[in-house]
N, C-alpha and C positions, 0 to 999 in steps of 0.2 A: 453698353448699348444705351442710348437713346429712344423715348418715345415723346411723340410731340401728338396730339391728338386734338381733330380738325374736328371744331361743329361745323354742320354745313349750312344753319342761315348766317353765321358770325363771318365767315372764310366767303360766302358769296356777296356779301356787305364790301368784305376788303378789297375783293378782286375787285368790284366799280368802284373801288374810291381809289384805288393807287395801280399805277402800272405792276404789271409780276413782275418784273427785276428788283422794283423797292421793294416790294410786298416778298419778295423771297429773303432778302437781306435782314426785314424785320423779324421773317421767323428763323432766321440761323441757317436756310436749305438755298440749293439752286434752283435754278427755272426751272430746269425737268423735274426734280421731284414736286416742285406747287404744281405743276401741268398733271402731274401722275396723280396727286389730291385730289383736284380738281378735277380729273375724269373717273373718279373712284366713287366720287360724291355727285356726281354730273350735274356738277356747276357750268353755268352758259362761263365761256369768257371775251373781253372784248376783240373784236375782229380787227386785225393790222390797222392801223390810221384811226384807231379811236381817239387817243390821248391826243393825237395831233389837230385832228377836227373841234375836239373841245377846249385847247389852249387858243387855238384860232377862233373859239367865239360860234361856231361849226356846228349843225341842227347835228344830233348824234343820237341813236337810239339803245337806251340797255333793256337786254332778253331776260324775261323774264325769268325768276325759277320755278321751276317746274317741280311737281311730285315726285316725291322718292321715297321710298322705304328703310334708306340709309339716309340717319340720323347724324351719324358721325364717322370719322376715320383715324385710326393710329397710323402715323408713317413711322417707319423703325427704323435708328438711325446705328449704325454701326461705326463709324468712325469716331476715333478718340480727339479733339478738340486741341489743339496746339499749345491754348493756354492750358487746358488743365494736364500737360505733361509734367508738369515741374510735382505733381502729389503722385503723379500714376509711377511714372519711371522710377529702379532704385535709386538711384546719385541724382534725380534732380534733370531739368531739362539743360542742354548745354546745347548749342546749335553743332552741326557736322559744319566742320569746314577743309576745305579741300586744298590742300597746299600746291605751292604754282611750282613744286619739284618734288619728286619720290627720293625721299631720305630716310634712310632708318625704315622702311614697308616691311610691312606686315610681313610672317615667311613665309605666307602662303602666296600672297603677293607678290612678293621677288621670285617664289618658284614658278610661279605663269609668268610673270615679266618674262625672267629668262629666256621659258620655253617658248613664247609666241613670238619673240625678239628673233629667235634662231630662224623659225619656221620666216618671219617677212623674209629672211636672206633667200629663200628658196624659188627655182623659177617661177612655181605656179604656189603659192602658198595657203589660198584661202580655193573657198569654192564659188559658186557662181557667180556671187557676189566680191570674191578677192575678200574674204572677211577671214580673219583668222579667227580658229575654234579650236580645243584642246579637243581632241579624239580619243584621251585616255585617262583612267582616272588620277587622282592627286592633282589637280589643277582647278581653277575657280572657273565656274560660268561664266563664259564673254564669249560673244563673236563681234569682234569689228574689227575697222580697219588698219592696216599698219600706221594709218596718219594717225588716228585717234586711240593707236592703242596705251600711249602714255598716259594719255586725259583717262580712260578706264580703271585703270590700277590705280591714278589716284585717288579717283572718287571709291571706286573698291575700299582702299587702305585707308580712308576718312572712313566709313561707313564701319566698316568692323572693328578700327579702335575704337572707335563710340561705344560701338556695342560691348564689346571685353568691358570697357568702364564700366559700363550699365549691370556688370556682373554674368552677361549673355555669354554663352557660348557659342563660338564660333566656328565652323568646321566643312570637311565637304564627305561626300558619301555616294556612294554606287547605288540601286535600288534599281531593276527590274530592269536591266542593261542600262540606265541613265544615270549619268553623273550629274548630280547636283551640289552648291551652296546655298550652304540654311545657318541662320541662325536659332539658336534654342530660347526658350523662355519659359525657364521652368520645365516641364517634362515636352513641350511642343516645338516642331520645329518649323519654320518661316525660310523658303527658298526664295533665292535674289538672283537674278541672273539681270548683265549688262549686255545690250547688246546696241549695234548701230542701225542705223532703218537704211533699206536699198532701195531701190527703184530702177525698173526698169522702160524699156522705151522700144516699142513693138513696129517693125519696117516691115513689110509687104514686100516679097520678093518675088519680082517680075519672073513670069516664064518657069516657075516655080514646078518642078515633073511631076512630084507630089504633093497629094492636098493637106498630109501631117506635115511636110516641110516649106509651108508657101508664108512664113512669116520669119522675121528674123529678130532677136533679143538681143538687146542693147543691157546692163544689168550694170550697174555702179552702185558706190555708196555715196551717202548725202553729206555724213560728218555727224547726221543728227541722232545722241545719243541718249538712249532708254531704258530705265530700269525700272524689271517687271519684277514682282514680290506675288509669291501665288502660297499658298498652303500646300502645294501639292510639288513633288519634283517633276512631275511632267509641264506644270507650268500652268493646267486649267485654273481658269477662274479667277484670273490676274489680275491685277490692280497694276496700274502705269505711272511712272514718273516719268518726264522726257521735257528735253529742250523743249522750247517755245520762241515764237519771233520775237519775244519781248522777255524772256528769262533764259537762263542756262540750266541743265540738270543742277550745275552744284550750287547756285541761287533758291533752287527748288527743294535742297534737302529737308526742310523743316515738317515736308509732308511724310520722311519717310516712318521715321517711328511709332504716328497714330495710324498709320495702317500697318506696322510691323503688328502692333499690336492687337490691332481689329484682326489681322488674321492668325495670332495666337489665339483669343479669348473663342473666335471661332473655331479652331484645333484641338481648345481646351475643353469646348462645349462637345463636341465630335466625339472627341475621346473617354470624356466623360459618362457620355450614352453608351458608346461601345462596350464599355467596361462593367456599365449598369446592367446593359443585357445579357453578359458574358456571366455575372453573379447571375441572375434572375436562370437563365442557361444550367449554370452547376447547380444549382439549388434544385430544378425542377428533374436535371441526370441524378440527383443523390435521394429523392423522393421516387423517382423508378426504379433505382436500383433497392432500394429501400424493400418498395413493395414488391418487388422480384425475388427479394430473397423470402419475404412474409409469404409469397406465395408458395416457394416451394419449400418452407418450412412445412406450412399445413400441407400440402401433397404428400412432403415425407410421412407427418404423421399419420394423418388417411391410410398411407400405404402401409405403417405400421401396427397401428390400429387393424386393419383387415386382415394383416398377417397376425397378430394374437392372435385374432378370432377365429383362424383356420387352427391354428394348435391347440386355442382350448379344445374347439372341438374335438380335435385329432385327441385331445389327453381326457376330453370328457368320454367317448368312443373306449380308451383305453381301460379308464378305470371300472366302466363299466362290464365291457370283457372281462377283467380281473374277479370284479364279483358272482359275474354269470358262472366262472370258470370254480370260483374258491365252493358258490355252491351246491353244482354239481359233484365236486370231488367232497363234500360233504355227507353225499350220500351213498357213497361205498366207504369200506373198512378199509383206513390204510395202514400199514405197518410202520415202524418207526422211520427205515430209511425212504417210502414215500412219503411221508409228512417233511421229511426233510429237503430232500427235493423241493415239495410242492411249496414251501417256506420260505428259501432259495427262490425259487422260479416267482412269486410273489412279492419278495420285495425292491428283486431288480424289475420288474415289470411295473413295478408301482413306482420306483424312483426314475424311469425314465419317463412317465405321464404328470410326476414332477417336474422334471425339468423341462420337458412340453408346456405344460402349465404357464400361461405369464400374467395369471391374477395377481399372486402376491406382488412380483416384481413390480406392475401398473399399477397396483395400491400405493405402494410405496413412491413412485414417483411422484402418482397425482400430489401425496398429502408432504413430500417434502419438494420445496420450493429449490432450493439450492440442486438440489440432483435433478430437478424437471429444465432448469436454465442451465445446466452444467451439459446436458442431454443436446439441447438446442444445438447450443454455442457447438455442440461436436458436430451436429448436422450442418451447421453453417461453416463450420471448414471445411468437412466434408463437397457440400456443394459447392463450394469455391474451387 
């Protein structure tokens, strides 16, 4: 990316001193982006017939600038630069060039040649347009016409041995019922689709019974052929290559790489955030579940804790009985086989207010470490 950053008394200086075509060519941009500057920073600029009234000698007046609050403007430039491909690309920049016959094509190539070859033989082959389109997948995005479908696969089969060279992957793929071709760049992929432009030509049909059916469509193709490069298989957000009355698509190739590119490093940037927030996402799932288990550890012990406390009591209740009970039988005379009894009957009664008992056991816990973490770690299976 690109950043080119506009003062705004410097940039209102230039716009009266030189027409916006030169004054765009000095900073590297087109007319509409200085015009976008310029209304960013709202800069006056000269009104049509300026330059021509002042080459002619011609009273001309320039607008003043006016107050603003914006100092300055970054325009952000996304496109990679023709010349600096030969450092960006792996192997170096080599022009595409488009052979004037299909020999030796790509396979993926000769599998659509084939198929869209067979489909012109058929009565109605294409759709409104007569444009041939593969309807299934294994085949390359195109729709045009039988005249131009030769010119298609060429430029197709220039464009992706470039790319293989460049180390890119190249390939086609299904995705949310659409068939697209993309090429890879590194973990990102860049879809290409060729297609021809149509036009139609709208008749008025007299006497017409209905008001849905009171026009008639004329619908042809032009010849003129475009390749759209999008980040997305649906095609949003596309950038264009295309014939011109003064060039051909395959004269035009040299544009396609820095926008192949511009829409990786875009894909790259995308994916990269995505991926940020997907960590930031687990990290913030492994710190609740973190504290969900901490919570219902202390609950366990609360509810542990509570429950000693019912058993002491229940064994402090006990032991006590035991002596209320020893005495009492203190104060009559017993014979040898009630002492023995009563001896018997005291020490199962006292051994079971021990094991009611969970002082010692929670002593023991609190002061050794390894049996209080060994305890947890069972609650935490437990609750799992």
């Amino acid at each position: 990316m690109t950043l080119i950053t506009f003062n705004r008394q410097n940039l209102y200086n230039d716009v009266w001193s030189k027409p916006m075509n030169e004054l765009a060519k000095i900073y590297g941009i087109n007319v509409y982006q200085l015009t976008k500057v310029c209304d960013k920073l709202e800069i006056p600029r000269p009104e049509s017939g300026y330059w021509s009234k002042l080459r002619y000698g011609k009273k001309v007046k320039q607008k003043p600038l006016g107050n603003s609050d914006i100092k300055e403007y970054t325009l952000k430039l996304d496109i990679v630069s023709p010349g600096s491909l030969n450092k960006i690309l792996p192997k170096g920049y080599k022009p595409i060039v488009v052979k004037d016959q299909l020999r030796n094509p790509h396979p993926l190539v000769n599998h659509t040649y084939k198929y869209l070859k067979e489909r012109s033989k058929e009565r109605s082959p294409g759709g409104k347009y007569g444009r041939l389109k593969p309807y299934h997948s294994g085949y390359l995005s195109v729709s045009v016409s039988k005249n131009t479908l030769k010119r298609a696969m060429r430029i197709y089969d220039a464009i992706l041995k470039e790319s293989i060279r460049q180390g890119f992957e190249v390939g086609i793929e299904t995705k949310y019922d659409r068939h697209g071709t993309f090429i890879q760049v590194d973990q990102d992929k860049v879809y290409i689709f060729i297609q021809e432009e149509g036009k139609q030509i709208k008749t008025k049909i007299e006497n017409s019974k209905y008001s849905w059916d009171e026009f008639d469509y004329e619908r042809y193709t032009t010849g003129k052929l475009k390749l759209n490069i999008s980040g997305m298989i649906y095609g949003y957000f596309k950038r264009t290559i295309s014939d011109t009355q003064s060039k051909t698509l395959e004269e035009r190739l040299d544009k396609f790489f820095p926008i192949l590119l511009e829409f990786a490093e875009k894909e790259k940037r995308q994916r990269l955030e995505r991926e940020e927030r997907k960590r930031h996402e687990e990290i913030a799932r492994k710190i609740r579940e973190q504290k969900e288990r901490e919570y219902r550890a202390e609950m366990k012990r609360r509810e542990t804790l509570e429950q000693q406390s019912e058993k002491f009591t229940k064994s402090e209740y006990i032991y006590q009985f035991i002596r209320e009970v020893e005495s009492r039988i203190k104060q009559d005379e017993l014979d040898q086989e009630q002492l023995y009894r009563f001896t018997e009957w005291k020490k199962w009664a006292t051994e079971h207010a021990d094991r009611l008992n969970p002082v010692k056991q929670t002593i023991e816990s609190i002061l050794d470490p390894f049996e209080n973490e060994e305890q947890e770690s069972k609650s935490f299976l437990h609750l799992k």
